[in-house]
N, C-alpha and C positions, 0 to 999 in steps of 0.2 A: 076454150080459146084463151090463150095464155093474153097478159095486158102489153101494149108494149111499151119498150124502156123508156123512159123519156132518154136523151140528147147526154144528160148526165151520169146515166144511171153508171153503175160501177159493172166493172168487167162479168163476174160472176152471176147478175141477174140476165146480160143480155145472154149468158149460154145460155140459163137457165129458161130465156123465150123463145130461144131459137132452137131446142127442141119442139117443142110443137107447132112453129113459126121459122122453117130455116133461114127467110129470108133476115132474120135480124143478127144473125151471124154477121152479117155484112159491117155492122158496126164495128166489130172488131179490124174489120178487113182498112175500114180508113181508121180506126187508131194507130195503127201497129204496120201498116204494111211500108210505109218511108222507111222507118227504124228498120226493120228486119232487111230491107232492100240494101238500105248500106250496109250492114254488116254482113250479107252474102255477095255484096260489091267487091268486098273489100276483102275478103274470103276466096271469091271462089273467081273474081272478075266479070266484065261485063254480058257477058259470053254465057255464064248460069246463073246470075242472079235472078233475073226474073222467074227464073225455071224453079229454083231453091223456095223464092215465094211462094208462087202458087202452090209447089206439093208439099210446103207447111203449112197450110190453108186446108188443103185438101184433106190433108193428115189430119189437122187440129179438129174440121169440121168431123169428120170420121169419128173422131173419139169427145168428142164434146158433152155427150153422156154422160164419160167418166171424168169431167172436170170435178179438182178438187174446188167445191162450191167455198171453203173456208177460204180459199187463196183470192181475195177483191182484187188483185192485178195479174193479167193474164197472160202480162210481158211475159215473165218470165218462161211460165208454159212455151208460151207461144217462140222465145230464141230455143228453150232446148229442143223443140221438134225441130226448129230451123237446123240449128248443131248438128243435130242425126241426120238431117239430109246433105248438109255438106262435107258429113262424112263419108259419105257416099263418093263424093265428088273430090277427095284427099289426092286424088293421084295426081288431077288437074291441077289443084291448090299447090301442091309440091312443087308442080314443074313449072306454073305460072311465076310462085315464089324464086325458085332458083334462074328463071331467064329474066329476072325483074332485077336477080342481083347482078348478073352477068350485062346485062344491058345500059344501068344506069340510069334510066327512064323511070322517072317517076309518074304512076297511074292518074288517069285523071278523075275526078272527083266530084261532086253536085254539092251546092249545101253551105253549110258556116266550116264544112270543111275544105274549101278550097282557102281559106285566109290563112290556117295552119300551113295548108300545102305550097301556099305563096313564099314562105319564109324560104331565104336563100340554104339556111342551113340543112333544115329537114329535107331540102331536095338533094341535099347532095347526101345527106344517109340516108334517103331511100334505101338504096342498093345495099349497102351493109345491114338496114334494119330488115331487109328482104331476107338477105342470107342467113341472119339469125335466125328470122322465125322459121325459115324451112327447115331449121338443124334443131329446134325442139319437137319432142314428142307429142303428136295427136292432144295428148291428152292435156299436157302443160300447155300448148296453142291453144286448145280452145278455153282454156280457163284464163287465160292471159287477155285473151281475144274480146269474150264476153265480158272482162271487167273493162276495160281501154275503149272497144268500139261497141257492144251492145250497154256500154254505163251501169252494169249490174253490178249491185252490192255482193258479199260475200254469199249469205244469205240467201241469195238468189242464187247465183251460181250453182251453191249448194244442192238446191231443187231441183235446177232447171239439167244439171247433169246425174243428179241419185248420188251424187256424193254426201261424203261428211265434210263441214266445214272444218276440218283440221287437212282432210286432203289436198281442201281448196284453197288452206293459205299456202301449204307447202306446197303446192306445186305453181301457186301463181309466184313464190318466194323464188323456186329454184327456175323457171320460165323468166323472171326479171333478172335474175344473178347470171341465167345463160348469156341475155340479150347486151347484158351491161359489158361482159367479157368479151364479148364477140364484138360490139363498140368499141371498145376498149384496144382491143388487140389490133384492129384495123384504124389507129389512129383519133378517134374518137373520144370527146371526153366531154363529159355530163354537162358540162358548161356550155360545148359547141352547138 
């Protein structure tokens, strides 16, 4: 009978109880589930996010055996299986993104992110910063995506997609240089 974690423990001991004990999985489920919720919010929209959770959950519990025990924060694990599920969900994210730019409407939002989203400016480049993102590549989105709305270090990113961290800057490098030009060309400028 495995011990259980106490309230503190670090991310790698409660997998390692919650194999013999699934229920203590569950810890992870209130560390992690807000954070991964907005970034599939915000990702995939209101519409799959919850969907996106749960079968990173599903997914995570599934392979939880093979957590790397070296890795003490599970964040990161825990947004790359989210990533691989909303890539699944790319074609929705596409068209979500390109009627977001087309519409003008800026998404609504839960959080210390609605004080961002209050600012007169960022609502009026919603729509252009929409249209950027849909005009980068999968792969520069989600390495973009995961350092801006999941707060991952390079590092991370690194893991949480099987990259190298050189792919990780140059493509979060040419994903910012996209977004600035696409700003840029529509009027926009770093200041606004």
């Amino acid at each position: 009978m495995t011990q259980i974690p106490p309230p503190a423990a670090g991310d790698a001991a409660i997998v390692v109880a919650s194999i013999d004990e699934p229920e203590h999985f569950a810890a992870l489920y209130g560390r992690y589930s807000r954070q991964l919720y907005r970034y599939a919010y915000r990702r995939v929209g209101p519409e799959h996010a919850e969907d996106v959770v749960a079968d990173t959950f599903v997914a995570a519990f599934r392979r939880r055996e093979s957590y790397d025990l070296t890795r003490p924060d599970a964040r990161p694990w825990l947004f790359g299986i989210a990533t691989k599920e909303i890539a699944r969900w790319h074609r929705a994210e596409a068209a979500r993104l390109r009627a977001l730019a087309r519409s003008g409407v800026t998404p609504a939002d839960d959080g210390m992110a609605d004080a961002v989203a209050d600012a007169v400016s960022a609502r009026a480049a919603a729509p252009v910063l929409a249209e950027a993102l849909a005009a980068l590549s999968p792969g520069d989105r989600d390495v973009l995506l995961l350092a801006a709305w999941g707060d991952l270090t390079y590092e991370q990113i690194a893991g949480t997609l099987e990259l190298k961290i050189g792919t990780v800057r140059s493509r979060l490098h040419r994903a910012r240089r996209t977004v600035r030009a696409t700003l840029r060309a529509r009027g926009w400028n770093e200041e606004d």
